[in-house]
C-alpha positions as CSV (number, residue, x, y, z in Angstrom):
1,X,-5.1,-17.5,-16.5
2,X,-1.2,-16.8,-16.5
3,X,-0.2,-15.4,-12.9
4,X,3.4,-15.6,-13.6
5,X,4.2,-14.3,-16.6
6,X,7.2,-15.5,-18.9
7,X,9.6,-12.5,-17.4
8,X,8.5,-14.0,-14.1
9,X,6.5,-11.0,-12.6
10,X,3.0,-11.5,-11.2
11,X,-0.1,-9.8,-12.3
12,X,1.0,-6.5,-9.9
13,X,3.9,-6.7,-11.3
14,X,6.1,-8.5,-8.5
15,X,8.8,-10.7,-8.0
16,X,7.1,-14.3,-6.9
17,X,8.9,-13.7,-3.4
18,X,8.1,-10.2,-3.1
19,X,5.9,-8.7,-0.7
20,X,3.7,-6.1,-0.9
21,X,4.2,-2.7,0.6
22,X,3.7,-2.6,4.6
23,X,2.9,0.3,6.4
24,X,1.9,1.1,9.8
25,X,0.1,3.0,12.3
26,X,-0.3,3.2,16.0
27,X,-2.5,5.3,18.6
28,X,-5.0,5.2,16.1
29,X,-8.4,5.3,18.1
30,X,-8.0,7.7,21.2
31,X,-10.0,5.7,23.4
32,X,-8.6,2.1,23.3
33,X,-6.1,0.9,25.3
34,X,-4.4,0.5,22.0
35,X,-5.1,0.7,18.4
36,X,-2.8,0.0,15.2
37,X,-3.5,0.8,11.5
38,X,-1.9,-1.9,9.2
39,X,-2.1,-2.3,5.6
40,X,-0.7,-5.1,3.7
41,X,-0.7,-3.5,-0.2
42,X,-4.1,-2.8,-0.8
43,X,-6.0,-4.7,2.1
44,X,-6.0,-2.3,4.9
45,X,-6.8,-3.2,8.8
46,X,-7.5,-1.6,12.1
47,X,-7.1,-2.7,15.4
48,X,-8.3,-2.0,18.9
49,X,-7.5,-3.3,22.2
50,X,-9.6,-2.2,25.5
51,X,-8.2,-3.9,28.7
52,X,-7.0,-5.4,31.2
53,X,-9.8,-4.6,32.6
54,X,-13.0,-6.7,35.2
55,X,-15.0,-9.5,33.3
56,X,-17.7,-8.8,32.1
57,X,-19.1,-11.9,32.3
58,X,-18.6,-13.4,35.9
59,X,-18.9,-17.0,34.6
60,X,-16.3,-16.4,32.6
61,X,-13.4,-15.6,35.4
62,X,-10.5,-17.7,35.3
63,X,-8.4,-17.2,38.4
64,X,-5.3,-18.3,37.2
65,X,-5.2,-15.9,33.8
66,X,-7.0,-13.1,31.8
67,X,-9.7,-13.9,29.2
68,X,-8.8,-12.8,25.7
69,X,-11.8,-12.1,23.4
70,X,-11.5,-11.3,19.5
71,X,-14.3,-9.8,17.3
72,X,-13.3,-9.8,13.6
73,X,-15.5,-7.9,11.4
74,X,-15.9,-6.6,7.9
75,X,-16.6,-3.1,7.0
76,X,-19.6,-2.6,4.2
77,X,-17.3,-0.4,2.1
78,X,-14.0,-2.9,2.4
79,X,-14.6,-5.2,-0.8
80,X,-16.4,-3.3,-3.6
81,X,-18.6,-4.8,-5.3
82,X,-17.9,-7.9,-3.8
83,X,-20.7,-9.8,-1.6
84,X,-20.4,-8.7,1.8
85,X,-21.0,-10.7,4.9
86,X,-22.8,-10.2,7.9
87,X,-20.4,-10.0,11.4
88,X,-22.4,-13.6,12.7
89,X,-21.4,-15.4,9.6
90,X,-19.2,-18.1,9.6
91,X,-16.1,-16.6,8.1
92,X,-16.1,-14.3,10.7
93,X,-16.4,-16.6,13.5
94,X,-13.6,-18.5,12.0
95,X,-11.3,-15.6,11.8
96,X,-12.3,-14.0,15.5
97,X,-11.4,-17.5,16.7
98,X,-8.0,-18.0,14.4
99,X,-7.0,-14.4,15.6
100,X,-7.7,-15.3,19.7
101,X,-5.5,-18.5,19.8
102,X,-2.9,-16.6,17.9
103,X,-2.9,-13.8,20.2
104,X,-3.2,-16.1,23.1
105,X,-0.1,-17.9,22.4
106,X,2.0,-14.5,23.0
107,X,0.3,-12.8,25.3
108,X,1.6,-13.5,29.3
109,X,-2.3,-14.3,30.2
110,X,-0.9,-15.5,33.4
111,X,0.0,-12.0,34.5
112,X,-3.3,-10.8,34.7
113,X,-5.8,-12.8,36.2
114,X,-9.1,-12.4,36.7
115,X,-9.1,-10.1,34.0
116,X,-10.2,-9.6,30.3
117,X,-8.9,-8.4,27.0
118,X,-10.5,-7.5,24.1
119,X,-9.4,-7.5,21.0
120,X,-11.5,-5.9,18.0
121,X,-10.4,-6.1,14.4
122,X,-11.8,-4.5,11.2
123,X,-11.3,-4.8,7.6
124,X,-11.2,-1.5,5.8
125,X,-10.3,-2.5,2.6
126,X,-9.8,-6.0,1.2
127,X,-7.2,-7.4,-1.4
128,X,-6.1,-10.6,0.2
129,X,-4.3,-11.8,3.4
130,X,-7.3,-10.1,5.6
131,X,-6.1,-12.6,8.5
132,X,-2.6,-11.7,8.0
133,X,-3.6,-7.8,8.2
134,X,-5.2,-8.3,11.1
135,X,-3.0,-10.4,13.6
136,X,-0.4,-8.1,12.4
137,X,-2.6,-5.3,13.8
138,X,-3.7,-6.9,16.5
139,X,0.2,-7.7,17.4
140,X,1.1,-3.4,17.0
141,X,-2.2,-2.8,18.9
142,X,-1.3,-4.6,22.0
143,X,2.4,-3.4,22.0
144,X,0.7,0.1,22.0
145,X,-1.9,-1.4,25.1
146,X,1.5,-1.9,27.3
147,X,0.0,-5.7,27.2
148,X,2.8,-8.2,28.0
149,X,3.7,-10.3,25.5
150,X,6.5,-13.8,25.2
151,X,7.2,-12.2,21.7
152,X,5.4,-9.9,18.6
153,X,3.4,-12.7,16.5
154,X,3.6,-11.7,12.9
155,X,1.3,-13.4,10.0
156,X,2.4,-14.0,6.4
157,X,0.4,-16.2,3.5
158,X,2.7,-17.8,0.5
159,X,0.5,-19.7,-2.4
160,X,1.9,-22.0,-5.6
161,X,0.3,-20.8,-8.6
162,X,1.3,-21.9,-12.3
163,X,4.0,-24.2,-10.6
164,X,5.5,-21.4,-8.7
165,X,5.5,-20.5,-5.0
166,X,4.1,-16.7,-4.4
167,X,4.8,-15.1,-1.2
168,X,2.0,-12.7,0.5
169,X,-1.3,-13.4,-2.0
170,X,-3.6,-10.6,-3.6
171,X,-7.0,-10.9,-3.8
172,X,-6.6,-12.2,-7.6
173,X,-4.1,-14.6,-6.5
174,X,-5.7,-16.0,-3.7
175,X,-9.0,-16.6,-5.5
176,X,-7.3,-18.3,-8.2
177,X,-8.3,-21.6,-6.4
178,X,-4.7,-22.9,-5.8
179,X,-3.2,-23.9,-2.6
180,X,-2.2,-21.4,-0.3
181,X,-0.9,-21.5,3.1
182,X,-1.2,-18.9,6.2
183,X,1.7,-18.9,9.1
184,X,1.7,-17.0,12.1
185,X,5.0,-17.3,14.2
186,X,7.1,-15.9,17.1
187,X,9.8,-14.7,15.6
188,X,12.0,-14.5,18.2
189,X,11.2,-18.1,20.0
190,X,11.0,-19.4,16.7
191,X,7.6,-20.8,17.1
192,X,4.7,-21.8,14.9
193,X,1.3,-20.4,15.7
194,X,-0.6,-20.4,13.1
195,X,-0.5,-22.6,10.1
196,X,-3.6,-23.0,7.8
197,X,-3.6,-24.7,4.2
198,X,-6.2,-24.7,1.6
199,X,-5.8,-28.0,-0.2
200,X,-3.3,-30.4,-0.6
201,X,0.1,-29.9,-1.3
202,X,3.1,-32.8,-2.0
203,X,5.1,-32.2,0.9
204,X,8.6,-30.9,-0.9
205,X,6.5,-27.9,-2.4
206,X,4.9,-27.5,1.1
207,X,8.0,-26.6,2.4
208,X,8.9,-24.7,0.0
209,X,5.9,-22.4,0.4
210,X,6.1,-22.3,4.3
211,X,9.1,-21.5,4.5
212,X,8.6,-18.9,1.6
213,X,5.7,-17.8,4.6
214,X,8.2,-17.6,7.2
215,X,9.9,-15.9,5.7
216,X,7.2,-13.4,4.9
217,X,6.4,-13.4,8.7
218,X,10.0,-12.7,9.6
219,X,9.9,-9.6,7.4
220,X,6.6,-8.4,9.0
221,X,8.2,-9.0,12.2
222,X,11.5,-6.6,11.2
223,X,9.2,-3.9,9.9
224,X,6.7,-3.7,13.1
225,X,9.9,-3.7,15.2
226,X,11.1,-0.4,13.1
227,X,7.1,0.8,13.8
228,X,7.8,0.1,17.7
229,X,11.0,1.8,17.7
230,X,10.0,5.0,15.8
231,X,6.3,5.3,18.1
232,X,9.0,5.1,21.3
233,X,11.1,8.0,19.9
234,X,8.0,9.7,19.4
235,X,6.8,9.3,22.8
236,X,9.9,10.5,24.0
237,X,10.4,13.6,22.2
238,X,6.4,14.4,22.9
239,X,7.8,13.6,26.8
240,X,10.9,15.8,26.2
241,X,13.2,13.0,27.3
C-alpha cells in the first residue's frame, strides 16, 4: 500500500511533517480537580485529575512525596468496529503505567507528601497516537488541578513508512506495521521522558524520526501553552479582574 503518494501527500492528505489538527479543552468535568478535553485529528481524549488528597491505601503512604496513580481506559464506542478491549487487559496496563512515569517526571511529588493523585484517562474516539492524546490531556488536566509541575510534558509519535519519516501517525499509518516511535518531553528543560519504538530502526533514520517527534512534542507544547493562556483570561474576565 502507497502511504506517500508521488506528489508526497499522505493518505489524509498531509504533508509527511505535518500534524494533525489540535484542539483543546479545559474544566471539562465539574467535579475533578481538573479535567482537559484533547483531540489529536480524529482520536479524541479526556482527562481527569482528583487530588491532592489522603491515601487511600495506608500501605501506600510515602512520607517524603505524593502517590500518583493513572487508570487508562477505552470507551466501547471509541474504535468502531474495531475489537475492543477490556480496562484489565494488557494494553491498558501498559498505557496507565507509560502515562504515570511520564506524569511523575513533571510533577513536584515532593511538595505534597503523604498524599495521592489520581489521574484518569479515556479514549473517546480512536485514530492513532491514543498515548500521545492522553499525556497531552493529562498534562492540560493537571495545569487546570493547580498541581505543581517542573514543566508541561507534551507527547508526539513520528513513523517511516515507504522510506519516508511521518510525523504524528493515524490509525492507517500506524497499523501499517512500520516503525514508529512515541516521545514524551519537557519542553522547557529539554528533557526526554518518554521514548518508545516499535521495531528496529538503523540509527541515522532513528534520528531523523525522533527528532521529527520532538519536534511534534515541541508544537504540542506551543499550542497547550496558548490553551493555558486563553483559560487564564477566561478566568479573569469570569473574576472581573
Amino acid at each position: 500500500m502507497e502511504y506517500v503518494s508521488p506528489e508526497g501527500l499522505r493518505i489524509d492528505g498531509r504533508r509527511p511533517m505535518e500534524m494533525r489538527k489540535l484542539h483543546a479543552e479545559m474544566g471539562v468535568v465539574a467535579k475533578a480537580d481538573g479535567s482537559a478535553v484533547f483531540v489529536m485529528g480524529n482520536t479524541k481524549v479526556i482527562a481527569a485529575v482528583y487530588g491532592p488528597r489522603e491515601v487511600q491505601n495506608r500501605s501506600q503512604q510515602m512520607s517524603d512525596q505524593a502517590l500518583v496513580r493513572c487508570e487508562y481506559s477505552m470507551a466501547n464506542f471509541s474504535t468502531g468496529d474495531r475489537m475492543r478491549k477490556g480496562k484489565g487487559d494488557r494494553r491498558s496496563t501498559e498505557i496507565s503505567l507509560v502515562v504515570r512515569q511520564t506524569m511523575e517526571a513533571c510533577i513536584l511529588t515532593h511538595l505534597m507528601p503523604r498524599s495521592q493523585i489520581d489521574i484518569y484517562v479515556q479514549v473517546l474516539q480512536a485514530d492513532g497516537g491514543t498515548r500521545c492524546a492522553c499525556i497531552n490531556a493529562a498534562t492540560l488536566a493537571l495545569a487546570d488541578a493547580a498541581i505543581p509541575m517542573r514543566d508541561l510534558v507534551t507527547s508526539c509519535s513520528a513513523g517511516y513508512l515507504n522510506s519516508t519519516p511521518l510525523l504524528d501517525l493515524n490509525y492507517v499509518e500506524d497499523s501499517a506495521g512500520g516503525p514508529d516511535v512515541t516521545v514524551g518531553i519537557l519542553p522547557k528543560m529539554d528533557k526526554v521522558t518518554l521514548l518508545q519504538m516499535d521495531s528496529k530502526l538503523p540509527i541515522d533514520t532513528f534520528d531523523n524520526v525522533m527528532q521529527l517527534a520532538i519536534e511534534g512534542c515541541k508544537a504540542v507544547a506551543t499550542y497547550i501553552r496558548e490553551v493555558l493562556l486563553e483559560n487564564t483570561k477566561q478566568l479573569e474576565y469570569h473574576r472581573g479582574v
